[in-house]
N, C-alpha and C positions, 0 to 999 in steps of 0.2 A: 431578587427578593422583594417581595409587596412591603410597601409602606404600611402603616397602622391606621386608623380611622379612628382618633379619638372622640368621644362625645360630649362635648362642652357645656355646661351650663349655663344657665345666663341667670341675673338678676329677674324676680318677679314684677318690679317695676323701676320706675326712674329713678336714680339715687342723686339726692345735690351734695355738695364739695364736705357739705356735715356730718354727712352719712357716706363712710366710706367702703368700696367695692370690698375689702377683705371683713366687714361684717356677715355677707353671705356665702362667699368665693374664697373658699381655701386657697393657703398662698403657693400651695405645689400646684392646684389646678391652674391659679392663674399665671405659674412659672410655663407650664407646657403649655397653654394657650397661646401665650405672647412669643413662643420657639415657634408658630406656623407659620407657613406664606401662603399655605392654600388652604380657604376655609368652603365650606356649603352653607347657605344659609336662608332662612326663608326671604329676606329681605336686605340686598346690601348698603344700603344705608344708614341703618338700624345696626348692621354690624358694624359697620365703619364706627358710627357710635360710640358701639358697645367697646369697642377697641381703642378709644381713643377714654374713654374712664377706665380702661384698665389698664393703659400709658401712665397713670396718675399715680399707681403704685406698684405696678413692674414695667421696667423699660421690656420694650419691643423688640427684639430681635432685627425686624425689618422693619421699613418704612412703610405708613398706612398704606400711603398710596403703591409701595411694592406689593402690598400683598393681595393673592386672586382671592378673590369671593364668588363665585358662583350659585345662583339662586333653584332655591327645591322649596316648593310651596303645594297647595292646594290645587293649581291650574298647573303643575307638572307631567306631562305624561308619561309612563309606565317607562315607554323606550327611549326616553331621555337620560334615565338614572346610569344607564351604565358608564356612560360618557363623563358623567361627574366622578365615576370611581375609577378612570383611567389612567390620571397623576400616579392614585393610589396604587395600581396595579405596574407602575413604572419603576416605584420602589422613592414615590416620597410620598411624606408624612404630610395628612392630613385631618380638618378637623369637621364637625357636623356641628354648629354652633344653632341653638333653641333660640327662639323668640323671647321666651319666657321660660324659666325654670328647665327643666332637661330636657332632653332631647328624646324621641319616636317616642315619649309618652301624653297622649293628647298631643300629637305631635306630629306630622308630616313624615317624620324622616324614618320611618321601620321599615316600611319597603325598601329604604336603601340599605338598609344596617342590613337586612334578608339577604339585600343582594350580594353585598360585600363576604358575608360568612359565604354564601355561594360561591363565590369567586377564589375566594382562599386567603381575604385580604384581614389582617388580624383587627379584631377592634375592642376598645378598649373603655370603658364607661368610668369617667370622670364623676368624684363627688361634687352635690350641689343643690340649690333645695328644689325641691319636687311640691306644689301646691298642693297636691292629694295626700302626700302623707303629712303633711305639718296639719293641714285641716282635720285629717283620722287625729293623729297624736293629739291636737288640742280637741277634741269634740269632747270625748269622754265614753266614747260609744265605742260599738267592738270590732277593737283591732286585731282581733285573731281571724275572722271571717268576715270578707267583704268585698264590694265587687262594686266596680267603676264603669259606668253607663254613659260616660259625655253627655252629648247635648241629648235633651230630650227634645217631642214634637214641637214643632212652632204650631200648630192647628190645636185651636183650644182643645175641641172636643179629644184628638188623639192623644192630646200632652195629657190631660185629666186620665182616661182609660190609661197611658202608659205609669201614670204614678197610682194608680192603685194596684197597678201587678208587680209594680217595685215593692211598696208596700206587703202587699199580700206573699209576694218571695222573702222578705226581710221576717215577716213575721214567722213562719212557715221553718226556716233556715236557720233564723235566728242572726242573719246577714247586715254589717252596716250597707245601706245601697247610697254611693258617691254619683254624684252628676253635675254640671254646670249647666251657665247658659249666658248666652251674649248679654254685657254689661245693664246695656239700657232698656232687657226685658229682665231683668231679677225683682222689681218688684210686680208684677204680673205674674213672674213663675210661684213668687212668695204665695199671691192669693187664692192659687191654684192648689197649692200643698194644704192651705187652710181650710180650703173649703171640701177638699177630696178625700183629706186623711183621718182617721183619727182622732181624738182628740188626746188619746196618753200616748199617739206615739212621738217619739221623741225626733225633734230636727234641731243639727247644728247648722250654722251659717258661719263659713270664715270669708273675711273680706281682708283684701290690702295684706297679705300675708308680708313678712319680712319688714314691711314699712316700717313708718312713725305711726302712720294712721290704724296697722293692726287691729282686727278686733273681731272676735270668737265667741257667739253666743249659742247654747244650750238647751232647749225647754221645749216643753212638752207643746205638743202645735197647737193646742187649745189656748197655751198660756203667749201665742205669741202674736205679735201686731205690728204693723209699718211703725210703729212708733220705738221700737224697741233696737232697731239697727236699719240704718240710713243705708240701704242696698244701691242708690238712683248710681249708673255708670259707674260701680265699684268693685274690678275684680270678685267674681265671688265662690267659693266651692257649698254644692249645697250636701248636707248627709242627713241618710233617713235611718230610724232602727223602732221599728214596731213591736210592742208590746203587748 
């Protein structure tokens, strides 16, 4: 009988000894977390980490250092992933732990979750918070219709034409349109949205989600300015909804 492939959540950012891991991390999640010895992970270091702040408020089962970690990232290939699911398919339990927030969403690991349902191997999605819907829930915009675009272009001219067919699909649809972008270009994507969009149509910006530092701004892109939310290297989710 196949073991289970749970999918583990992680914290959105670093948490110090004040802020503690069951703020965000349900304590049944981090009960089945801390039961693995085989985890997947984009980076085992970063899990080792993540495992040893989640030592702090559920003992471990195993010892860090007993436990496999096996890496699935971006530089993965295709006919690698089966071999990560082979424990799985031996009949022990394992987990697919996220970088950041859940797992195969913006997230590396769907091809494997694909594989596993292929396989016959059962899997199981752990609660845990997700950046894109805490960002949707706090924007204010519509959360009944909407659609998540990840990164947009790095090439000015492309990134401009791709956010005005966001735009023009939002208006059109009536769609929030969700997107990020690498930390230490958000204020660059900002000026881009400023100068391309609209001026009543409406963009939220959430940064630092879950933190101390939180913070979720609103308004219409005419009403908005570098001055209004400190984006420089700061997680950020951006939301559009045209008017």
């Amino acid at each position: 009988m196949a073991g289970t492939l749970y999918l583990l959540p992680n914290t959105l950012g670093a948490r110090d000894a004040a802020d503690p891991l069951p703020a965000v991390i349900p304590a049944e999640v981090q009960r089945q977390t801390a039961a693995l010895d085989y985890l997947i992970a984009e980076n085992a270091k970063t899990a080792r980490a993540y495992l040893k702040k989640l030592s702090e408020s559920t003992p471990l089962r195993h010892a860090i250092q007993q436990i496999e970690i096996r890496e699935l990232n971006v530089n993965t290939p295709q006919e690698a992933l089966s071999a990560l699911l082979d424990p799985l398919a031996g009949g022990r339990d394992g987990g697919l732990l996220s970088e950041a927030g859940v797992p195969a969403v913006a997230d590396p690991g769907a091809n494997l979750v694909r594989l596993a349902h292929q396989r016959g191997i059962p899997v199981r999605p752990l609660v845990g918070p997700s950046s894109i819907l805490l960002a949707l829930m706090a924007s204010g915009l519509n959360g009944q219709s909407f659609a998540f675009h990840g990164y947009l272009p790095i090439d000015a001219a492309a990134r401009a034409a791709r956010l005005k067919q966001l735009e023009q699909q939002s208006r059109t649809q009536g769609q929030t349109m969700i997107f990020i972008e690498t930390p230490y270009r958000n204020p660059q994507l900002l000026d881009t949205i400023r100068s391309q969009c609209a001026g009543q149509t409406l963009l939220s910006v959430a940064v630092d989600l879950t933190l101390p530092s939180e913070q979720v701004v609103t308004l219409p892109v005419a009403q908005w300015s570098e001055q209004r939310l400190d984006l420089r290297k700061r997680p950020a989710i951006f939301l559009l909804l045209a008017r």
